[in-house]
KOLTIDO-762333 format. One record per residue (C-alpha): residue in three letters; x, y, z. Coordinates in nm, 2 decimals, padded with zeros to 4 digits. Each point is the difference from the previous one (the first is absolute). Layout:
! KOLTIDO-762333
<"ALA"; <X; Y; Z>>
...
! end
This chain:
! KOLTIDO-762333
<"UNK"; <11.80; 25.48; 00.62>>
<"UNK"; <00.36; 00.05; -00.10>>
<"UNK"; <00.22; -00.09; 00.33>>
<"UNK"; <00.35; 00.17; 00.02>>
<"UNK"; <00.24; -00.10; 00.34>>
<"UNK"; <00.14; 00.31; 00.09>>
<"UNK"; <00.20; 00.07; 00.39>>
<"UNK"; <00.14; 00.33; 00.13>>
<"UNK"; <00.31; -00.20; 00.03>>
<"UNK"; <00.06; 00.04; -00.39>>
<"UNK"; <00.11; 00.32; 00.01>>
<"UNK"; <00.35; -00.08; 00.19>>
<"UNK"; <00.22; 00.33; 00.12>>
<"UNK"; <00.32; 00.00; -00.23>>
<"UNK"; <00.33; 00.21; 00.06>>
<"UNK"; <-00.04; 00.30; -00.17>>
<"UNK"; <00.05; 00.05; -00.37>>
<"UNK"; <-00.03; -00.36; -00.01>>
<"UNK"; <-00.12; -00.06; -00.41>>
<"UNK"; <-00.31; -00.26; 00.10>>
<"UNK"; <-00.30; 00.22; 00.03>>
<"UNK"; <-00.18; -00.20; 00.31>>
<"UNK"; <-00.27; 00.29; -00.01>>
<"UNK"; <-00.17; -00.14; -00.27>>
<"UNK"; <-00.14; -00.26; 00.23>>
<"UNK"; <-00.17; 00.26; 00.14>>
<"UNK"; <-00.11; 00.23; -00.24>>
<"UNK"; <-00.12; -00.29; -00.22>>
<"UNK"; <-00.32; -00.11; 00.19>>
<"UNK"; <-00.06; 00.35; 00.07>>
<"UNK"; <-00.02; 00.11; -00.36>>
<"UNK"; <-00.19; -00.31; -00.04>>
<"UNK"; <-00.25; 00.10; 00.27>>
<"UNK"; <00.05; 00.37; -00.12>>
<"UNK"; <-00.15; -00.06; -00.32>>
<"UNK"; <-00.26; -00.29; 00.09>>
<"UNK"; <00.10; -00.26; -00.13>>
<"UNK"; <00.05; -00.14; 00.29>>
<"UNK"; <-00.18; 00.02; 00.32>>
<"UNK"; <00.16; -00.12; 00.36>>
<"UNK"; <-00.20; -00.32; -00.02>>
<"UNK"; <00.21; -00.11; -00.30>>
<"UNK"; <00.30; -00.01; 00.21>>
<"UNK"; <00.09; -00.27; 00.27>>
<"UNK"; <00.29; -00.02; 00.22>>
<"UNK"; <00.26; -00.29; 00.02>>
<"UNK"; <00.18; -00.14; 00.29>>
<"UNK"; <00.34; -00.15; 00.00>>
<"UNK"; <-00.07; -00.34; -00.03>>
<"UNK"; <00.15; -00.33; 00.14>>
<"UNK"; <00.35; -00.07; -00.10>>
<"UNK"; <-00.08; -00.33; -00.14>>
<"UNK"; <-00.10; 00.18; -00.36>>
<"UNK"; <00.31; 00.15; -00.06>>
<"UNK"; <00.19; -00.39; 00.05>>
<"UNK"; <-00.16; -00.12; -00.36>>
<"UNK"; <00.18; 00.33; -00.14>>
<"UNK"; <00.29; 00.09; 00.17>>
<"UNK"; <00.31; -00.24; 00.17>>
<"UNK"; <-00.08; 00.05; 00.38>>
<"UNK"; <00.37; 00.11; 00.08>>
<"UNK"; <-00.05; 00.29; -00.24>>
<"UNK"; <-00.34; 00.05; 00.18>>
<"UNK"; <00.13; 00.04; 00.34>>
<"UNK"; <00.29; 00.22; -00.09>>
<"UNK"; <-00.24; 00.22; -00.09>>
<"UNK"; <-00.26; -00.07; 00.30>>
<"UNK"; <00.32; 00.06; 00.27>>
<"UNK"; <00.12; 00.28; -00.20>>
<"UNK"; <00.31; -00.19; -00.03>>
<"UNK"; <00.08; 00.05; -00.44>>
<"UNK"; <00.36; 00.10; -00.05>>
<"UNK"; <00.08; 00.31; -00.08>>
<"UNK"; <00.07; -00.09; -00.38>>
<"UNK"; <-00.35; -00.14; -00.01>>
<"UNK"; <-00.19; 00.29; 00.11>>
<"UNK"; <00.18; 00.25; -00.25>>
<"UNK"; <-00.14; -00.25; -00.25>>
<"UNK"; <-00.39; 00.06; 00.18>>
<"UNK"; <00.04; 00.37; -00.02>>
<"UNK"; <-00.12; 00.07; 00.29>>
<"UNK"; <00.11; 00.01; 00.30>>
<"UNK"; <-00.13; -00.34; 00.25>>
<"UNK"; <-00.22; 00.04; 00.26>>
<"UNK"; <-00.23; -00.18; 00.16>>
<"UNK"; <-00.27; 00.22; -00.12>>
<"UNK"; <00.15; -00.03; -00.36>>
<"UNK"; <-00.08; -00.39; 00.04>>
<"UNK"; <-00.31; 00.01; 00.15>>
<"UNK"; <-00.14; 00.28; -00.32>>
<"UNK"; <00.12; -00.32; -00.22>>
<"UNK"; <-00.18; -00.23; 00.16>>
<"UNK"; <-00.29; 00.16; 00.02>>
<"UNK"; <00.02; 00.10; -00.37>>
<"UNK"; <-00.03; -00.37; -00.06>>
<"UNK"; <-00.28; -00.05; 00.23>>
<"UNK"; <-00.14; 00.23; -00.23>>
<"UNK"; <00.08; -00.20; -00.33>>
<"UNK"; <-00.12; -00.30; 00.18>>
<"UNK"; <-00.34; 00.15; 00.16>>
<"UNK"; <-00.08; 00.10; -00.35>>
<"UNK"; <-00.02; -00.33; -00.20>>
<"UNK"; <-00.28; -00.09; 00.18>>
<"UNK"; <-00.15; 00.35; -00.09>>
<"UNK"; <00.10; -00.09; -00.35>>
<"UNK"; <-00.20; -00.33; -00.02>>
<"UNK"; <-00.25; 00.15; 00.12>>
<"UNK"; <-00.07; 00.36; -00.21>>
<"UNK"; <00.26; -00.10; -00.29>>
<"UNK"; <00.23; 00.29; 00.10>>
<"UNK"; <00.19; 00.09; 00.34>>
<"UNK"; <00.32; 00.24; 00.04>>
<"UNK"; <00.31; 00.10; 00.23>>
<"UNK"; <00.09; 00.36; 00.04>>
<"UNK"; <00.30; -00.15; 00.08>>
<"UNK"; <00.20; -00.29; -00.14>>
<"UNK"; <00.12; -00.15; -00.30>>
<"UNK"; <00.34; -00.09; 00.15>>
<"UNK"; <00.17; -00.18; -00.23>>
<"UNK"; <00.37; 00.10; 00.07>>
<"UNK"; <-00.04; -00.24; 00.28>>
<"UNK"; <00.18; -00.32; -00.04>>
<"UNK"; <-00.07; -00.32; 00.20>>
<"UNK"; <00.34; 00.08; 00.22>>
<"UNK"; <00.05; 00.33; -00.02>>
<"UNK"; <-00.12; 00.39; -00.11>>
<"UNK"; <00.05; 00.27; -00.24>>
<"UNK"; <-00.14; 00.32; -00.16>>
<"UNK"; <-00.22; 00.09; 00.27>>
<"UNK"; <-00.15; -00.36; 00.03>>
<"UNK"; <00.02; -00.22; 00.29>>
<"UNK"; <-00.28; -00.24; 00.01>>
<"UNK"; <-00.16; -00.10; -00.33>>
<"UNK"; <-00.36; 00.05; 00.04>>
<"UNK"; <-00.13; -00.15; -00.33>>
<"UNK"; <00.21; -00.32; 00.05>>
<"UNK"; <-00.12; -00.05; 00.34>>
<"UNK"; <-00.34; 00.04; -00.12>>
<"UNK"; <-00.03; -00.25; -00.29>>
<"UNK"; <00.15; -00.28; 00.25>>
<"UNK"; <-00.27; 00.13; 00.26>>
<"UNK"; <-00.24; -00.09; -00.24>>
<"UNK"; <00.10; -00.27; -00.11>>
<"UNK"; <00.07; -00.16; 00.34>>
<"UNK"; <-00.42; 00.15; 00.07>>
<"UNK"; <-00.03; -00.26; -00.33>>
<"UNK"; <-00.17; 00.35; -00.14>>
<"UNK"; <00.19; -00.01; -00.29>>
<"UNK"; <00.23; -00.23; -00.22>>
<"UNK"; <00.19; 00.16; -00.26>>
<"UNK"; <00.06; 00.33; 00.03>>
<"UNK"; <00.11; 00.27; -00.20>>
<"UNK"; <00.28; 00.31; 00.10>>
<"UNK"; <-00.06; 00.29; -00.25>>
<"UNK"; <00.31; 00.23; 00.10>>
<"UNK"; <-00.08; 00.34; -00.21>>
<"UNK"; <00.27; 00.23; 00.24>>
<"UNK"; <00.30; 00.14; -00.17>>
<"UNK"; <00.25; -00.24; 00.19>>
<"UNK"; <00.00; -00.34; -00.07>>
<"UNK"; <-00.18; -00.21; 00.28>>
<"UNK"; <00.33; -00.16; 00.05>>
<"UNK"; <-00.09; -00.16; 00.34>>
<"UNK"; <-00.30; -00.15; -00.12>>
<"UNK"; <00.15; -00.12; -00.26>>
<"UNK"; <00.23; -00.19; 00.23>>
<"UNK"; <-00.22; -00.12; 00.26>>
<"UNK"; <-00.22; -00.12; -00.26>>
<"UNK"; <00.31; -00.16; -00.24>>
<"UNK"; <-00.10; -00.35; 00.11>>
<"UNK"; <-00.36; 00.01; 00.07>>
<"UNK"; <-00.21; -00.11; -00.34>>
<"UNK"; <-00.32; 00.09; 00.18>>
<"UNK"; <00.10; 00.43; 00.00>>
<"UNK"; <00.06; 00.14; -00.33>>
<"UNK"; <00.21; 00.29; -00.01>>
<"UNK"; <-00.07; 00.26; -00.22>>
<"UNK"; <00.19; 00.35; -00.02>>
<"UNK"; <00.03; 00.25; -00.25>>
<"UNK"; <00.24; 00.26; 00.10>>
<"UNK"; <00.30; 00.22; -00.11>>
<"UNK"; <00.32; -00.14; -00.18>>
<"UNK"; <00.20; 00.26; 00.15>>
<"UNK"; <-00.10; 00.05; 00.34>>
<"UNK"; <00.06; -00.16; 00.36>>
<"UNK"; <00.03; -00.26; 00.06>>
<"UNK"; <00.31; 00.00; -00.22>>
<"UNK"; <00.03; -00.38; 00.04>>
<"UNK"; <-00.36; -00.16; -00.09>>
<"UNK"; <-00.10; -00.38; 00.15>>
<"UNK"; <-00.21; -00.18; -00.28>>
<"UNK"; <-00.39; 00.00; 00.04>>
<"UNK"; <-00.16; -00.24; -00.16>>
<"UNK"; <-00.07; 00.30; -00.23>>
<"UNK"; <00.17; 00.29; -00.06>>
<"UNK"; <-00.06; 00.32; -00.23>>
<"UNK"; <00.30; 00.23; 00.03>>
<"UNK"; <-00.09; 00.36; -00.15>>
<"UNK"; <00.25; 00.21; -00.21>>
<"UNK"; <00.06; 00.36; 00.15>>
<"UNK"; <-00.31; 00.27; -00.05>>
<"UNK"; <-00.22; -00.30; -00.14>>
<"UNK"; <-00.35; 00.22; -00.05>>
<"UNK"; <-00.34; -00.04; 00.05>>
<"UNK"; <-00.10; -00.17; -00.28>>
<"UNK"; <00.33; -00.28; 00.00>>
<"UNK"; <-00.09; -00.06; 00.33>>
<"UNK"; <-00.34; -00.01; -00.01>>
<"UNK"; <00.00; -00.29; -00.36>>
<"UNK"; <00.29; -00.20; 00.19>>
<"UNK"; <-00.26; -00.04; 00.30>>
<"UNK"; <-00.31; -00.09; -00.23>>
<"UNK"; <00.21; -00.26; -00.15>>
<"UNK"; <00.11; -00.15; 00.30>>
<"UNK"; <-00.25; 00.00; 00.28>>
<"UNK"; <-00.31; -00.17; -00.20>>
<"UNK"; <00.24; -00.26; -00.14>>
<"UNK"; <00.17; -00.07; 00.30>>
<"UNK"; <-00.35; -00.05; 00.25>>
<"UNK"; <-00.08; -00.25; -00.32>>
<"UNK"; <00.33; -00.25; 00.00>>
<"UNK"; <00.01; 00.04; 00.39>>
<"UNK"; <-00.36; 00.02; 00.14>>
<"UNK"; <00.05; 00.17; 00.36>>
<"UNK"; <-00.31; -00.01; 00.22>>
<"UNK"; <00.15; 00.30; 00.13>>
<"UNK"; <00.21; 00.36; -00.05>>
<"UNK"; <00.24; 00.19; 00.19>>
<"UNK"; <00.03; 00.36; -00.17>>
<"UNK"; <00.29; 00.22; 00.08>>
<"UNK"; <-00.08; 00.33; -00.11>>
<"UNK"; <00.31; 00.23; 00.02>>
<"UNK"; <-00.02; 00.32; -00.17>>
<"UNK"; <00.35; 00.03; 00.01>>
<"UNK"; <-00.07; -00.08; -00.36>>
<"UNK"; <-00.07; 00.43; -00.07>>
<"UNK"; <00.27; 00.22; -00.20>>
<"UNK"; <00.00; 00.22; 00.32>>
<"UNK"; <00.11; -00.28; 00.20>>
<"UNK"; <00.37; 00.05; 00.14>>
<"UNK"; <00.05; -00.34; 00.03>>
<"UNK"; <-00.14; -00.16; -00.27>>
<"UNK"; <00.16; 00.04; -00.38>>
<"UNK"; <-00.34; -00.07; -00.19>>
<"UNK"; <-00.26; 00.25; -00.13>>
<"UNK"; <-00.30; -00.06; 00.05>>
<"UNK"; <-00.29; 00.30; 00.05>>
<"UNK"; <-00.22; 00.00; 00.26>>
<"UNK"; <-00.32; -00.11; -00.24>>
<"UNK"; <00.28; -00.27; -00.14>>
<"UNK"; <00.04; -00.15; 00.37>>
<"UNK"; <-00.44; 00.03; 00.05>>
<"UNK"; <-00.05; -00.20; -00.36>>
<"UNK"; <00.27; -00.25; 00.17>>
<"UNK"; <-00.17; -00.05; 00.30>>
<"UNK"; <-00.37; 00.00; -00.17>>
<"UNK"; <00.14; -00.26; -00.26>>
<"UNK"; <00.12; -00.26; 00.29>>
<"UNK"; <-00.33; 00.05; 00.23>>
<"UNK"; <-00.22; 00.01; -00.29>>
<"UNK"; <00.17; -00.32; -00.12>>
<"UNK"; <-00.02; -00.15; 00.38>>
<"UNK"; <-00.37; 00.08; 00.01>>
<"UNK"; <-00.11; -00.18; -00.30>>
<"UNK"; <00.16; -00.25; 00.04>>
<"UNK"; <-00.08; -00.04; 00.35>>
<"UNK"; <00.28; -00.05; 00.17>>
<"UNK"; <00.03; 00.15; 00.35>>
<"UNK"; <00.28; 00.30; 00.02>>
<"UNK"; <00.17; 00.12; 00.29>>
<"UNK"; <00.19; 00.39; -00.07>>
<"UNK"; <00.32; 00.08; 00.18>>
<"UNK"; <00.12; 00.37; -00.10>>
<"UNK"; <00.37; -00.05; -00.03>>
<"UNK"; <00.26; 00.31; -00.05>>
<"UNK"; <-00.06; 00.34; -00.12>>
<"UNK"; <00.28; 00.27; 00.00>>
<"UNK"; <-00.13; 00.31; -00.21>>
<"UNK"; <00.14; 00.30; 00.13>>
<"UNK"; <-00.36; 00.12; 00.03>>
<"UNK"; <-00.19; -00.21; 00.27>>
<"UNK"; <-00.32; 00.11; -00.18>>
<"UNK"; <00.12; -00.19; -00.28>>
<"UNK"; <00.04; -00.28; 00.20>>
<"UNK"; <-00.30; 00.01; 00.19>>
<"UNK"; <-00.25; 00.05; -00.33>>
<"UNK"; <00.17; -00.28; -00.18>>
<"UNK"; <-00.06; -00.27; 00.29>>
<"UNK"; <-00.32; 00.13; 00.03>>
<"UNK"; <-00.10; -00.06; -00.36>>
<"UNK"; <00.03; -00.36; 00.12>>
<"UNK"; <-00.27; 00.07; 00.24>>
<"UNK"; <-00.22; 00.22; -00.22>>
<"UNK"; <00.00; -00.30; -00.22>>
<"UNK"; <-00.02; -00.32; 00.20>>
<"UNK"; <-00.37; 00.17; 00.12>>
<"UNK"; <-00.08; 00.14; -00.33>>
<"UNK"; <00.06; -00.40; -00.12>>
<"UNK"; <-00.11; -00.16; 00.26>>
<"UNK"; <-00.24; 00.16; 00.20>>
! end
């Protein structure tokens, strides 16, 4: 059964007019179990878990700013949002999430986040609506479980993954992978160990033959025994944030390329959703849930 960590806590209030659309963490799972396909048993609830995950990730001085609430003004601007101690504990429990569902993903092949794929968290500090970077603290979770050796970061989002690029910059056994656009935020880019910057209003099909060409190629010279998928659609034309153009049945093939590719070749695959800023929450919510639609159509 497909397993997706989902917690009320994901939908966090905002100020209004605030441009992050925090109801999609709520409208998601109910389109999901709208439709059917999902049912309640395929989602489990995560817990904020011991502090001593988030040490292998992120500097602890940076960790307890934000446990005490205590991030300097300048810092927080740079979060976009404004600290609470709610804010952090959402966070927290969105990498609970990531972490519950490797073992999911050994198990059935497939687990996802509603949440996650924070990668505008740095080791010492946040930005672009990221505080703690689930997929980072993750991989080391799993490899400290010895569940996994080399593993592999496949960053699809519109933004570079520029914090996991930098927590990862010295660590051989994470491969950092992100395909993203040339144009967009973050303005400066850290160096993954691979990255695939995008021209303004790449297509469908540009997109879709530079992925094809890189993915298989890449799981050959490096070999993960595992996958971290971050599945933005922030990749869409309508997106308001994003400077590519991909359709919606552009950013579907994408995501049924990568988990097809994951599934036979068996390598275990944890999703985390990443942004989404159409104008149109529908938009939003039909394009993440194309990742669903697949991963059961695939796998189950």
């Amino acid at each position: 059964m497909l397993k997706i960590a989902y917690h009320e806590i994901y939908n966090h209030p905002l100020p209004d007019n605030h441009r992050f659309p925090m109801m999609k963490y709520d409208l998601l799972p109910q389109q999901l179990l709208h439709e059917g396909t999902c049912v309640e048993a395929n989602f489990f609830t995560p817990e904020i878990p011991n502090n001593k995950h988030f040490f292998s990730v992120h500097t602890p001085e940076y960790f307890f700013d934000l446990l005490n609430i205590t991030l300097s003004k300048r810092d927080e601007r740079k979060v976009g949002f404004p600290l609470t101690e709610q804010l952090v504990a959402r966070e927290m429990i969105i990498a609970d999430g990531t972490m519950k569902a490797t073992h999911y993903a050994l198990e059935n092949g497939i687990a996802m986040n509603i949440a996650g794929g924070t990668h505008h968290a740095f080791s010492d500090r946040g930005e672009g609506f990221c505080l703690l970077n689930d997929q980072a603290v993750a991989a080391k979770y799993l490899q400290q479980q010895k569940l996994a050796n080399k593993i592999l970061i496949v960053d699809l989002d519109v933004h570079q993954g520029n914090g996991t690029a930098e927590i990862f910059s010295n660590d051989d056994s994470v491969f950092t992978f992100s395909m993203h656009g040339k144009s967009n935020y973050p303005f400066h880019k850290e160096q993954s160990d691979l990255d695939i910057p995008l021209e303004n209003n790449t297509s469908d099909n540009e997109f879709l033959s530079v992925l094809k060409k890189t993915l298989p190629e890449l799981i050959k010279t490096e070999q993960p025994d595992f996958i971290f998928y971050q599945s933005g659609v922030d990749i869409l034309a309508s997106d308001k944030l994003g400077k590519l153009s991909l359709s919606l049945e552009g950013c579907k093939e994408r995501d049924r390329f990568v988990l097809q590719t994951c599934y036979d070749e068996e390598i275990p695959v944890v999703c985390s959703m990443g942004g989404g800023y159409s104008e149109d929450l529908k938009i939003i919510v039909e394009a993440h849930a194309n990742t669903y639609r697949l991963a059961q159509e695939i796998y189950f």
